[in-house]
Backbone as CSV, one residue per row, in Angstrom:
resi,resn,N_x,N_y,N_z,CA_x,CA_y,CA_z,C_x,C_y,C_z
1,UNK,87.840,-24.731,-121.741,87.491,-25.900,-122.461,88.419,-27.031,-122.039
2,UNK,87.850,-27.998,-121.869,88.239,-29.191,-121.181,88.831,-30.240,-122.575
3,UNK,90.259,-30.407,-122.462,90.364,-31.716,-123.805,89.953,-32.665,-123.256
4,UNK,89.746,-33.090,-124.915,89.054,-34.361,-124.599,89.902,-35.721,-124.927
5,UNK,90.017,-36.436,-123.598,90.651,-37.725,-123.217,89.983,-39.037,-123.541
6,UNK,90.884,-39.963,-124.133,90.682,-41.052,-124.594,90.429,-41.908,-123.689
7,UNK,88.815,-42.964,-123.916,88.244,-43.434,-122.845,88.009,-44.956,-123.723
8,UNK,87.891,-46.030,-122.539,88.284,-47.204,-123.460,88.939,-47.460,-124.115
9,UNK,88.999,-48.479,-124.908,90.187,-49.162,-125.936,91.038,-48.499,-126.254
10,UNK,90.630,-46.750,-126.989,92.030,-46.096,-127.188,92.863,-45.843,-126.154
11,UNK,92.520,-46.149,-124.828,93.470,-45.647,-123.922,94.860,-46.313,-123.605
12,UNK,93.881,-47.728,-123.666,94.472,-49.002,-123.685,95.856,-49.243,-124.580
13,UNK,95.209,-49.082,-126.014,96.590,-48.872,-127.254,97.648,-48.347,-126.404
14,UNK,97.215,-47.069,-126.158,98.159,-45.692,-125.774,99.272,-46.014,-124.691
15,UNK,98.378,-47.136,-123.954,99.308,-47.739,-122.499,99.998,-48.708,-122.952
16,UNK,99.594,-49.075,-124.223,100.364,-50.693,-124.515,101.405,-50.212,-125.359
17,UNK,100.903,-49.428,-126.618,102.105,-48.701,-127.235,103.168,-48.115,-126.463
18,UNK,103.158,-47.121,-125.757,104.153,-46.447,-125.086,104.466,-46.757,-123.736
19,UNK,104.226,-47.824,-123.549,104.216,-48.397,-121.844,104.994,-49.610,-121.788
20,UNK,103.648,-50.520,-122.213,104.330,-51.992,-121.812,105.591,-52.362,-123.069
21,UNK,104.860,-52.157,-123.881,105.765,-52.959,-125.404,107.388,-52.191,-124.943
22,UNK,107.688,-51.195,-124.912,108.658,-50.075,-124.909,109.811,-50.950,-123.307
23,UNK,108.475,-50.796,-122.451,108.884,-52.334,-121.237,109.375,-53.394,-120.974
24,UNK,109.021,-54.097,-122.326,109.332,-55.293,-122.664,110.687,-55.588,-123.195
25,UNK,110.466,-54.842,-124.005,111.555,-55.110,-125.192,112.887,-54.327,-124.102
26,UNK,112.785,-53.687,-122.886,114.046,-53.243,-122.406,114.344,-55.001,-121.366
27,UNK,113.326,-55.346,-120.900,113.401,-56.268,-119.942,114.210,-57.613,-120.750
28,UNK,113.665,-57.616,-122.274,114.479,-58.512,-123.260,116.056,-58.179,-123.410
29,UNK,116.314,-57.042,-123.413,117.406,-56.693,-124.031,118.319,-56.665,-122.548
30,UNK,118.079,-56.360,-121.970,118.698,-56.640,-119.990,118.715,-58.540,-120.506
31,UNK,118.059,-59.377,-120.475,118.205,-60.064,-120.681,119.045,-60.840,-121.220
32,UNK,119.254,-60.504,-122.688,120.090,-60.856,-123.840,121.483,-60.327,-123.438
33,UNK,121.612,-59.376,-123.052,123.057,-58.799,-122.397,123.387,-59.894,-121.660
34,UNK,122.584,-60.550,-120.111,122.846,-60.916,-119.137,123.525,-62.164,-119.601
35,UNK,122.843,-62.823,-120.350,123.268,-64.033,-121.144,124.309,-63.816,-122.043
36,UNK,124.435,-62.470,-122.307,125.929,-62.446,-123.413,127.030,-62.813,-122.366
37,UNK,126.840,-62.125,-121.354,127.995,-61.820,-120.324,128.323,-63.292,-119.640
38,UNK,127.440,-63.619,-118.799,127.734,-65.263,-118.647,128.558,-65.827,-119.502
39,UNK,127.539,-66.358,-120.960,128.244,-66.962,-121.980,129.711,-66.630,-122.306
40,UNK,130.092,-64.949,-122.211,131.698,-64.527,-122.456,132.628,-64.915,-121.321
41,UNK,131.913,-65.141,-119.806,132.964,-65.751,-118.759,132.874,-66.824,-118.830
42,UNK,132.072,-67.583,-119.630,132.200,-69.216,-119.066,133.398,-69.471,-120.392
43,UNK,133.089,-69.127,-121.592,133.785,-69.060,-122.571,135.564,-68.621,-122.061
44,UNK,135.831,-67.633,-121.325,137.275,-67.417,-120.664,137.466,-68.486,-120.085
45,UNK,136.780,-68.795,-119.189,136.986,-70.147,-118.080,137.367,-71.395,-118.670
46,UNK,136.966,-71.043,-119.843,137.194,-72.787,-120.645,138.350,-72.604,-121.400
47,UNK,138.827,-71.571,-121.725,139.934,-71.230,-122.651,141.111,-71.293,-121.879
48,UNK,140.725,-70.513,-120.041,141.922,-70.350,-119.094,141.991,-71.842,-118.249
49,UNK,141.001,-72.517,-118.075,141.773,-73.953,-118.170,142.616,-74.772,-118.996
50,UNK,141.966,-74.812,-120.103,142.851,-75.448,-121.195,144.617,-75.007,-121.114
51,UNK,144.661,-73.061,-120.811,145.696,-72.844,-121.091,146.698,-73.412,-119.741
52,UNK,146.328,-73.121,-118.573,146.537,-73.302,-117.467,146.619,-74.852,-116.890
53,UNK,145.850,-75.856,-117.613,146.438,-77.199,-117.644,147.398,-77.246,-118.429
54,UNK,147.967,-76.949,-119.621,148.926,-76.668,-120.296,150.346,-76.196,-119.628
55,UNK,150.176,-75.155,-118.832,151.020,-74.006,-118.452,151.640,-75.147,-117.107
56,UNK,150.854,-76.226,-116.594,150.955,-76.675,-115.260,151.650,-77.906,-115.340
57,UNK,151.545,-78.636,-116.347,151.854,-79.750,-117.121,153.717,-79.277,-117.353
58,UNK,154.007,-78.492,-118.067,155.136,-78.300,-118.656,156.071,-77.727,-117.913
59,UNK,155.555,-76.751,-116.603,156.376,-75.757,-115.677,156.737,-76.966,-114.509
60,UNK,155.619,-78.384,-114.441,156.235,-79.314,-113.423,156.823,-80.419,-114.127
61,UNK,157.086,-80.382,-115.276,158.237,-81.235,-115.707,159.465,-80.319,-115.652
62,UNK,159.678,-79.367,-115.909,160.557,-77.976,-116.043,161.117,-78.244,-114.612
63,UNK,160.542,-78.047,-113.317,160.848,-78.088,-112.195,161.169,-79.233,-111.326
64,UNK,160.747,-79.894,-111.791,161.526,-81.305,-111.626,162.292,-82.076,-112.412
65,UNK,162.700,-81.579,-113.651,163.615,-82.807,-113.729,165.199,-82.083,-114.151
66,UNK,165.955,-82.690,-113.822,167.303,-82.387,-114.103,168.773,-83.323,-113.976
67,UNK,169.438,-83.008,-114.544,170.807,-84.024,-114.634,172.172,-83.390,-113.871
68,UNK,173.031,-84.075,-113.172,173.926,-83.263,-112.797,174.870,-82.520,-113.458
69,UNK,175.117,-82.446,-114.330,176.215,-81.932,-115.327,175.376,-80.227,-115.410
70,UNK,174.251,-80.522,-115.341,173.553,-79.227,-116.258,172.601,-78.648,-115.039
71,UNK,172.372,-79.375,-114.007,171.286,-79.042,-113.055,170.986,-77.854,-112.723
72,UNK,171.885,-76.732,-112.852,171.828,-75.237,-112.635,171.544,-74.621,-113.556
73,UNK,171.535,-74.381,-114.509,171.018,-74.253,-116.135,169.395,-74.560,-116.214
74,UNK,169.117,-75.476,-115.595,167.947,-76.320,-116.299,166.970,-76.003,-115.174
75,UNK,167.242,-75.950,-113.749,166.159,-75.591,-112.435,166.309,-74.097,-112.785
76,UNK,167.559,-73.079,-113.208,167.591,-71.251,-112.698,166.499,-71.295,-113.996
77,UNK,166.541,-72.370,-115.214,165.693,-71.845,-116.098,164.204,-72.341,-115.894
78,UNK,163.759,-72.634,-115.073,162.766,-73.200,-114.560,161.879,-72.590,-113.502
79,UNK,162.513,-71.283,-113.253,162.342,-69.878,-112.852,161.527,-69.184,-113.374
80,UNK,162.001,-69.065,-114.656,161.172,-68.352,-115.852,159.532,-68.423,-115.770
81,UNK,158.988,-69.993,-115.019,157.818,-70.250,-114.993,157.173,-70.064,-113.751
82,UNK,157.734,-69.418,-112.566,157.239,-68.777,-111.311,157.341,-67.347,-111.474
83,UNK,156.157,-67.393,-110.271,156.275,-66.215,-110.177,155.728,-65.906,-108.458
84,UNK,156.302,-64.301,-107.959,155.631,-64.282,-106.725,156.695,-65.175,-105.445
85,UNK,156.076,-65.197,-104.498,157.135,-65.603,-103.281,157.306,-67.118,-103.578
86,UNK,156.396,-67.747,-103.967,157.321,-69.461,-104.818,157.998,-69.518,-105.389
87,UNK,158.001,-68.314,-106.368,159.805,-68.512,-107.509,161.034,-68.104,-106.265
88,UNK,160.571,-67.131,-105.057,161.503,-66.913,-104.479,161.836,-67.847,-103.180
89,UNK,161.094,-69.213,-103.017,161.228,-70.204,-102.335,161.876,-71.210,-102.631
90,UNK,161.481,-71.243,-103.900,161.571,-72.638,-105.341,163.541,-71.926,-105.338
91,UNK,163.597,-70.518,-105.811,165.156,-70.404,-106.009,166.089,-70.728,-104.870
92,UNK,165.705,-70.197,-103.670,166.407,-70.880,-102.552,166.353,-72.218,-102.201
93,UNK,165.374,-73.083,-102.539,165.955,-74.532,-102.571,166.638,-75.156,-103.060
94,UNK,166.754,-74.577,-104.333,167.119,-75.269,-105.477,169.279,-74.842,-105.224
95,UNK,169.324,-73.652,-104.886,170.413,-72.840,-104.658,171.085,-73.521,-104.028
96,UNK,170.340,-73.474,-102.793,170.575,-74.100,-101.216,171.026,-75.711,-101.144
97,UNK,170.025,-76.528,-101.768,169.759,-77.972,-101.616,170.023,-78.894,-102.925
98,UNK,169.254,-78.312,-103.837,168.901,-79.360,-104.789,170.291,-79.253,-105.780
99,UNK,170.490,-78.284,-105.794,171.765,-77.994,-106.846,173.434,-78.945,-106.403
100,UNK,173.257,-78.141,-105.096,174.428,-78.851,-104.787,174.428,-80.297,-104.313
101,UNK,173.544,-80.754,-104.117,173.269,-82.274,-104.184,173.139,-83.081,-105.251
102,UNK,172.651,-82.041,-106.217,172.798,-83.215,-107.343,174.208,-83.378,-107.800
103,UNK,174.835,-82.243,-107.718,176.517,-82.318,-108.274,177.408,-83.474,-107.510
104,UNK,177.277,-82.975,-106.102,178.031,-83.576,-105.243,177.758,-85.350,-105.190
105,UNK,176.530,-85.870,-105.121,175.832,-87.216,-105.655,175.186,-87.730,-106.579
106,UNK,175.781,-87.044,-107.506,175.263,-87.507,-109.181,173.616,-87.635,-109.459
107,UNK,172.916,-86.600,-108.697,171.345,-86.791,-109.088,170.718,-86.597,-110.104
108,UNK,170.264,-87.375,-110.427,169.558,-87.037,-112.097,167.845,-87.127,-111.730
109,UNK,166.857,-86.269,-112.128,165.312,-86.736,-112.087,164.966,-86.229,-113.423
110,UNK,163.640,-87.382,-113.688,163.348,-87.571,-114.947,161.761,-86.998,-114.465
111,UNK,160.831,-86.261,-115.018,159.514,-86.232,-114.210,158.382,-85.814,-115.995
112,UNK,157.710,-86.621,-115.186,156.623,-86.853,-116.593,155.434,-86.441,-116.019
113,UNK,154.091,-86.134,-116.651,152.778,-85.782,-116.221,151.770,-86.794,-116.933
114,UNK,151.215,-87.639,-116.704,150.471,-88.754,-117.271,149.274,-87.909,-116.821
115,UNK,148.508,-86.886,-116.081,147.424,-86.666,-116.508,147.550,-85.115,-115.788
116,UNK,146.465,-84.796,-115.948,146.285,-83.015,-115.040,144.599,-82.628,-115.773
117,UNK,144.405,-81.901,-114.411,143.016,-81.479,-114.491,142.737,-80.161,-114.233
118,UNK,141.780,-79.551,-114.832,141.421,-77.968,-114.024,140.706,-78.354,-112.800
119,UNK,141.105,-77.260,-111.930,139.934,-77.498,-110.107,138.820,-76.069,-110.556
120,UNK,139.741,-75.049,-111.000,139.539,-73.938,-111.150,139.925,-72.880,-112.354
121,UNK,138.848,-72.037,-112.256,140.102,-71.243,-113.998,139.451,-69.988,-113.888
122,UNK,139.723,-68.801,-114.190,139.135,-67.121,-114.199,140.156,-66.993,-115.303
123,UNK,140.030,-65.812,-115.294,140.679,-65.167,-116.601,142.203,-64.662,-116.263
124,UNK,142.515,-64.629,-114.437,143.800,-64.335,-114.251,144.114,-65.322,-113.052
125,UNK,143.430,-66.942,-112.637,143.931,-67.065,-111.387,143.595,-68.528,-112.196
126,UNK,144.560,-69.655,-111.743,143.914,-71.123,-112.341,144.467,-72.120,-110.840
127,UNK,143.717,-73.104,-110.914,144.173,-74.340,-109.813,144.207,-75.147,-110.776
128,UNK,145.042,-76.004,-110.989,145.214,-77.493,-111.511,145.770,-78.533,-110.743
129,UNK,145.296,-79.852,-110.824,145.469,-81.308,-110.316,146.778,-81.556,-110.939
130,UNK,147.546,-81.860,-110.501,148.919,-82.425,-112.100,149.324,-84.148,-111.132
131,UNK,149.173,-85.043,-111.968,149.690,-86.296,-111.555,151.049,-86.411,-112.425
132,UNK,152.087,-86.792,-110.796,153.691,-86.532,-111.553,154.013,-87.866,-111.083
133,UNK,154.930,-88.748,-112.211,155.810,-89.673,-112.230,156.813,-89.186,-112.133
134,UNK,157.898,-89.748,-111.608,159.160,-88.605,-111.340,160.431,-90.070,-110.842
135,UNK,161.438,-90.269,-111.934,162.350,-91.239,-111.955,163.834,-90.723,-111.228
136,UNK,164.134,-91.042,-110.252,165.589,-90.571,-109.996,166.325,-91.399,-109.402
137,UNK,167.961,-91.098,-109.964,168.817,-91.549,-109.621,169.888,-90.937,-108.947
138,UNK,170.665,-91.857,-108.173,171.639,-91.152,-107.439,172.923,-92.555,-107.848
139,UNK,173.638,-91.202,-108.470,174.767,-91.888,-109.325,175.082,-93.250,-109.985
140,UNK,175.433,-94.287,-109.279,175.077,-96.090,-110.369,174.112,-96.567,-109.834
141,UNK,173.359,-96.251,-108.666,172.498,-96.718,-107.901,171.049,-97.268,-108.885
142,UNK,170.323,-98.048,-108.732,169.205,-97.950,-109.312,168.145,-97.475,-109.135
143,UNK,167.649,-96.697,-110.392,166.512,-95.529,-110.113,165.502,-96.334,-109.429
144,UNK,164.739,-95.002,-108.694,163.550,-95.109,-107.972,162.441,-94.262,-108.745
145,UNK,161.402,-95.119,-108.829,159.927,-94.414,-109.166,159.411,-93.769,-108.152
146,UNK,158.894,-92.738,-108.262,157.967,-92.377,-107.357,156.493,-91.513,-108.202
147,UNK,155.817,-91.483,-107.468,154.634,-90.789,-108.204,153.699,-90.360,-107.124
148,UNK,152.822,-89.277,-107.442,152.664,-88.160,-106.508,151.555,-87.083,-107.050
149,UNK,150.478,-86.499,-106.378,149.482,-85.728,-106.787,150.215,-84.449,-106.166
150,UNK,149.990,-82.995,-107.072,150.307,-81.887,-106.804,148.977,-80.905,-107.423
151,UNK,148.738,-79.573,-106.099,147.760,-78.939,-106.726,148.870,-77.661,-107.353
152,UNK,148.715,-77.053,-108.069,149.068,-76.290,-108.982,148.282,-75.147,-109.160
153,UNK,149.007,-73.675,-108.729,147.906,-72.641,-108.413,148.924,-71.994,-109.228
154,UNK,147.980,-70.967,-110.284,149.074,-70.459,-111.495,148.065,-68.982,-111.844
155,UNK,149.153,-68.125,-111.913,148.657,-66.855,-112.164,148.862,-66.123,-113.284
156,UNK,148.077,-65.279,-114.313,148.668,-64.809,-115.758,148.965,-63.544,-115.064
157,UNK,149.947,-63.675,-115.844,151.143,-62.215,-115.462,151.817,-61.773,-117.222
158,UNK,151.113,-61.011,-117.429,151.746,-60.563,-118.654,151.300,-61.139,-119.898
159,UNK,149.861,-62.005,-119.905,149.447,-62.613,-120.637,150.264,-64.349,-120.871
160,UNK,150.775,-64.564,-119.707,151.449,-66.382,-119.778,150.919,-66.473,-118.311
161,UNK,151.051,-67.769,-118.070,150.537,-68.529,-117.030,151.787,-69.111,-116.014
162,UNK,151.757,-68.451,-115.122,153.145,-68.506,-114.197,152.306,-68.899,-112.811
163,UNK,153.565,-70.628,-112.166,153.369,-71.294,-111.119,153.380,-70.186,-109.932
164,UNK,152.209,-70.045,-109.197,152.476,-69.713,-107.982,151.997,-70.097,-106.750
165,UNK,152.715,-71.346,-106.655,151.898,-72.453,-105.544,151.925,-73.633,-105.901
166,UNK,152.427,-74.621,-105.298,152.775,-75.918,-105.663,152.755,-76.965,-104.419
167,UNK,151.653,-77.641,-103.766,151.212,-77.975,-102.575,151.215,-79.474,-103.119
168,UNK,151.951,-80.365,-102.540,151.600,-81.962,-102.709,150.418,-81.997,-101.627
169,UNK,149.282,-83.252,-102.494,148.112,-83.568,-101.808,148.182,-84.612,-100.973
């Protein structure tokens, strides 16, 4: 005995019930994920700029400015905000050059950030624009302005945002 198979319309139900609808609703839900996920990286990206213009802003006033009395104090602590073979470039200049020059000729720099931008931002790698004003003197002499675009490439290490890369444009 031969069963008997559903011909016309009921077949139809049978394909739409357990076929397409069942189809659909996975092709929706792939969907709705796809869009969660986007939405959660663009959402990092906007959070790791903000922090990372922040982080870029404060580590290049940190690194540029200092007084002679204290200049070794104030650049070794200015360390704290590198990381990678620039903190170990940044320390030998500073060791090498900048330290003992400021002592020996009374250098003082004053350095401010009047603006900074994100280029770039992920959740562990940032580029920032930083525009630096930067005032210095050499002992009674009268200060010189200077001002200057720097890109700013900064990496989270430990959950903070540490300089690693500092390229004038």
């Amino acid at each position: 005995m031969v069963a008997d198979t559903p011909a016309g319309p009921a077949r139809w139900q049978k394909v739409l019930v357990y076929g397409i609808v069942p189809g659909l609703a996975l092709v929706a839900a792939a969907g709705l994920g796809w869009l969660k996920w986007v939405d959660g990286r663009d959402r990092e990206a906007q959070v790791a700029a903000g922090e990372s213009v922040a982080a870029a802003k404060d580590s290049t006033v940190a690194m540029l400015s200092y007084q002679p009395d204290d200049v070794d104090k104030m650049l070794e602590g200015a360390q704290s905000r590198l990381t990678g073979s620039f903190r170990d470039s940044y320390a030998q200049l500073i060791r090498d050059v900048v330290i003992p020059g400021a002592k020996e000729k009374k250098i003082s720099a004053v350095a401010s950030v009047p603006a900074a931008a994100s280029v770039s931002a992920t959740g562990t790698h940032a580029t920032v624009m930083v525009f630096v004003n930067q005032t210095s003197t050499v002992g009674n002499d009268a200060p010189v302005n200077t001002s200057s675009v720097v890109r700013v490439n900064l990496d989270k290490v430990d959950g903070q945002w540490l300089v690693s890369g500092f390229d004038p444009v």
